[in-house]
N, C-alpha and C positions, 0 to 999 in steps of 0.2 A: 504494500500500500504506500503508495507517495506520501514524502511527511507535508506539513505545510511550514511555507518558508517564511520571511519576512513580507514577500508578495504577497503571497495567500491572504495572511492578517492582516495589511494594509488594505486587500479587498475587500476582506468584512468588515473593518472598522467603515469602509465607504460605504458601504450600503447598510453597514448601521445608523450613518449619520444621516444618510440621503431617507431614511423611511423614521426617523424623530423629528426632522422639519418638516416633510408631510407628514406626520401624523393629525395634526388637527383639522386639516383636509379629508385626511383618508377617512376618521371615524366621525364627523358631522360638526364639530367642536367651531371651525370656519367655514364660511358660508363660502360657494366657488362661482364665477360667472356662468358656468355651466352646470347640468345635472350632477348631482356627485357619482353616480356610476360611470358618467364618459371620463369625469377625471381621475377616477379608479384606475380607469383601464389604461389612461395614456401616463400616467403613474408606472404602469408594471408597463407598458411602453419602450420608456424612460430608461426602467430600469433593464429590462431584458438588452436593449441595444447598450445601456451603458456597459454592462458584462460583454456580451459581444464583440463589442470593439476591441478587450483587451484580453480578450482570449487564446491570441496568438494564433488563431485559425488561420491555416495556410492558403487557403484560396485569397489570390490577391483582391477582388471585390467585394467579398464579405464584409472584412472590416471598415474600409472605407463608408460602404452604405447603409454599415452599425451608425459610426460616429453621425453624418450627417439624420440620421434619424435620431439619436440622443440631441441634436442641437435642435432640430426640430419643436421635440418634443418636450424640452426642458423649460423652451422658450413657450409653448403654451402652455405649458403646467403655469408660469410665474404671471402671463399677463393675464391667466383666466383665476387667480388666485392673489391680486395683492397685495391685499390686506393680511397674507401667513407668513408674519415676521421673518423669520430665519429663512425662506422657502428661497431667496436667490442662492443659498449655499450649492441646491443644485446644477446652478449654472459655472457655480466653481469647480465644481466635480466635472463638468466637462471639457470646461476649460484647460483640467491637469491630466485626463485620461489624452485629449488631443495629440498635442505631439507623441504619444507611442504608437498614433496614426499618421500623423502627415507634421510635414516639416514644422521645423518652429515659425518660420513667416504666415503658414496659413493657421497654426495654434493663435498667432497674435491676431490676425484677424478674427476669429470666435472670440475671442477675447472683447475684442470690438463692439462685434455684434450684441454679446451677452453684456455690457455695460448701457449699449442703447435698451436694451431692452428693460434693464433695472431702470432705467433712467422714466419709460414709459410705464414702469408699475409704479414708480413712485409715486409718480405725478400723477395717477388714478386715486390718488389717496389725500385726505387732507392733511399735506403737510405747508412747511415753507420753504421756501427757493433755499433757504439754508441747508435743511435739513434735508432736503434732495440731496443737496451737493455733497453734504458729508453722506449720504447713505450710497451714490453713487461711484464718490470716490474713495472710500471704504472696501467695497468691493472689487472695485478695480485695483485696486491695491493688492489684494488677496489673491484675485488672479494672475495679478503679475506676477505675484512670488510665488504661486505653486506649480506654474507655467516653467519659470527658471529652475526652479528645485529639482523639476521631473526631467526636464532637458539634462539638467548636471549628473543627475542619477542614470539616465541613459547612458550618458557619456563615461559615467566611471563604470558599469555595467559593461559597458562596449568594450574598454579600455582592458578590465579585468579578462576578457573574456579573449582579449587578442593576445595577453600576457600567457595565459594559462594555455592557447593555441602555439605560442612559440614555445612555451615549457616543456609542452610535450613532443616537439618535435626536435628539441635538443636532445631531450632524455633520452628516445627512440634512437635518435645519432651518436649518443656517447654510446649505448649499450652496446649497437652494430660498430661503433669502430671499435671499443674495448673488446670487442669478441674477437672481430679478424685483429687485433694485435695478437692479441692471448693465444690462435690459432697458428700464425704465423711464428712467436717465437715456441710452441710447442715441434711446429715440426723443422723449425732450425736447429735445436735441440737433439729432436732423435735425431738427423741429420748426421749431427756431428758424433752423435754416440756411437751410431751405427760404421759412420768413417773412419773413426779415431778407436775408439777403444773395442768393436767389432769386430775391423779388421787385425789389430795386434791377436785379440783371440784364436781368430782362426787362425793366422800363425803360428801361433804356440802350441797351437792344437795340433796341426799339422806338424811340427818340427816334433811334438812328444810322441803323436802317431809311429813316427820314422826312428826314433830314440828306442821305443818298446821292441822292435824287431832286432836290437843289438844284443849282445852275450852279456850275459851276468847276472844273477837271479837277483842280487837286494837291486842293484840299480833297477831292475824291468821293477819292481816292488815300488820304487818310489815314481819312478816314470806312469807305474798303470794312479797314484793316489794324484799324480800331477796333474795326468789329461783328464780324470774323474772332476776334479776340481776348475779347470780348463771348461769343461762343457758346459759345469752348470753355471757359472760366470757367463759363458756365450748365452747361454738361454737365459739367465737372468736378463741380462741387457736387452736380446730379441723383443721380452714379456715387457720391459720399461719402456722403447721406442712405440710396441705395439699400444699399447696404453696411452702414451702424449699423442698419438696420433689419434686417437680415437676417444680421446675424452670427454663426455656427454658435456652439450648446452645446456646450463641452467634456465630452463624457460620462463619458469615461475617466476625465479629475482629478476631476470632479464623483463617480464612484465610489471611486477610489481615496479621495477624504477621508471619506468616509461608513466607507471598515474599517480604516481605519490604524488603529497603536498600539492592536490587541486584546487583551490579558492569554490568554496558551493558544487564541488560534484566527491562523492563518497564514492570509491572504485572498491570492488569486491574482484580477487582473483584467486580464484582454484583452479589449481595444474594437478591432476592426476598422475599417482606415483606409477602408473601404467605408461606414462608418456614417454616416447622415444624416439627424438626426430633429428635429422644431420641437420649441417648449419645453414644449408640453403633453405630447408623447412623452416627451420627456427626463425630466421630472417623475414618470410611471409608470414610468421605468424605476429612478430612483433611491430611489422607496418601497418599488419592489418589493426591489434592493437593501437597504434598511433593515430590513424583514419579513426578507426570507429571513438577514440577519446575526445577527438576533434572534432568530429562531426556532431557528437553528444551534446560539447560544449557549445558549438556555435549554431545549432539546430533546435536540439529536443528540447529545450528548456526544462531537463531532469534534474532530480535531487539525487539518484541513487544509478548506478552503472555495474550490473555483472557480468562478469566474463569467463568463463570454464572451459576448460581444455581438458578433454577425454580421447582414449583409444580404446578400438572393442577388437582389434586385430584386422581388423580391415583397413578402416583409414581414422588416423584423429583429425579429431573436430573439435572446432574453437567455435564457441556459442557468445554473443554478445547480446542482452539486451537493457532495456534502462526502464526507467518509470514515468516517461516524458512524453509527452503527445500525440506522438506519433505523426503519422502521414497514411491516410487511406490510397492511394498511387504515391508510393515514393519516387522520386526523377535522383536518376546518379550523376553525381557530381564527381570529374575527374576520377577524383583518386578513389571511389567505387569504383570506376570501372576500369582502372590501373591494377586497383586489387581485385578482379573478377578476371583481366588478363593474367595476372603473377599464378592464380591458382590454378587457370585452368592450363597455363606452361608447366603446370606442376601435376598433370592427371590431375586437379581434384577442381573443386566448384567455391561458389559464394551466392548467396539467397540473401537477398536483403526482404524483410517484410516490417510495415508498416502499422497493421491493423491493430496491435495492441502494445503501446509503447512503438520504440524503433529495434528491429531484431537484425541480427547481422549471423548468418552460421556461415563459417569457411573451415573445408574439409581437402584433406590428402590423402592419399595413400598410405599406409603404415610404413613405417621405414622395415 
């Protein structure tokens, strides 16, 4: 279950506040230039497109023709209502939902509009050219500032999220270059073992070979304890080069450093002790990893991200999915379908699905 974040509660508190300044509307308490059930309805209106708009819904005209129906509608609620004191607040809630739809020059223009229009509930009411003006420019004030707050907040939002996008694509590059280091001086190594103190063996082995076929029984005695010892020295070393050269990838740490210390995304990763893949698998698994952290981040607008890596002896499979909104047709971006060619160069696939949360499975062959 997705937790809720500072968003979520910043939601409720809006629509706490937006349904205590109509209330005296909503239950009869102020009288409305209209029926009170048409203003009921354009109330839940109101409120339905204000949610809407900041739902993060991926169809690009949805949101857009939320907002302008919340501007709409906020603006008949206040001039068919203007005698409900606190009731332009609603128009400030619009005001600040704005720019997470359309630029800040078209927010300032709502802004505009939603000040004319305080301006003409005012003036339906008996007051004084004073008391307009400070009730008009009271609220224009308020909108300005929650207009700017919500821009800044975008901005550090945006900022964070392009940090935590190069973070993870450092980390995915120290791990792969730290690997082929680690790989590279493993098999300099046996290399050298195998050159150097390999080849002395087998000479020695060979020169005690030819020494055992001479006369005298203690020397053949110390000669047969020499090449004894001669052999297993060579296979010792054979068993060490065969080992550095064959040293399993740690995929797990190799993932885990790729999502640590995410700013707002929780990474969970299990790697089955069943896991067994050479370093060109490994390497598809930890891009894919980096893609799928990335795309999390800069997409699903999730709180939580899991990732498991299993084999059943056919092929392992890396499963990814999150708690984030998903996408009912998801469209690939690059590096989906960078990582859908790296797999399927590798015999195996990648299935991206959308429908609940964003799921990501990329599968190979068993090593």
């Amino acid at each position: 279950m997705r937790r809720m974040g500072t968003e979520e509660w910043s939601g409720l508190v809006m629509l706490v506040v937006a349904v205590a300044v109509a209330a005296p509307g909503l239950f009869g308490a102020v009288d409305t230039e209209i029926p009170r059930a048409w203003w009921i309805v354009l109330f839940v209106l109101f409120m339905s497109a204000l949610l809407t708009s900041v739902a993060g819904i991926t169809r690009r005209w949805l949101p857009y023709a939320a907002l302008g129906t919340t501007v709409v509608a906020s603006t008949a609620l206040v001039l068919t209502a203007p005698r409900m004191g606190m009731l332009p607040i609603l128009l400030v809630l619009t005001a600040a939902v704005s720019v997470y739809v359309v630029p800040l020059a078209v927010g300032l223009v709502v802004v505009g509009v939603n000040t004319a229009v305080i301006a003409l509930a005012a003036a339906a009411t008996p007051r004084t050219p004073a008391d307009i003006a400070v009730t008009v420019g009271f609220y224009l004030l308020i909108q300005l500032a929650t207009v700017l707050s919500s821009v800044t907040l975008l901005r550090e939002q945006r900022m964070r999220r392009e940090l935590a996008e190069a973070h993870v694509d450092l980390r995915a590059a120290s791990v792969l270059l730290s690997e082929s280091a680690r790989t590279a001086e493993r098999l300099r190594i046996s290399r050298e073992l195998h050159d150097l103190i390999g080849h002395q063996l087998t000479v020695l082995t060979l020169e005690l070979e030819t020494a055992r076929h001479l006369d005298g029984d203690p020397a053949r005695e110390h000669v047969e304890r020499a090449n004894r010892v001669a052999r297993d020295l060579l296979g010792d070393v054979r068993g060490t080069v065969g080992r550095l050269r064959t040293e399993p990838f740690d995929l797990e740490q190799a993932l885990l450093r790729v999502a640590a210390d995410l700013p707002g995304l929780d990474v969970s990763i299990d790697v089955s002790a069943a896991v067994a893949v050479d370093e060109e698998k490994s390497a598809a698994f930890v891009r894919a990893a980096q893609e799928i952290v990335t795309n999390t981040i800069r997409h699903a607008d999730a709180r939580e991200l899991w990732i498991t890596v299993t084999a059943d002896g056919t092929y392992t499979v890396l499963d990814a999915r999150d708690d984030g909104h998903g996408a009912c047709d998801p469209v690939l971006g690059n590096g989906l379908r960078g990582l859908r060619e790296r797999f399927q160069a590798l015999g195996g696939q990648l299935v991206v699905d959308g429908a609940d949360g964003f799921r990501v499975t990329a599968r190979v062959p068993a090593t």
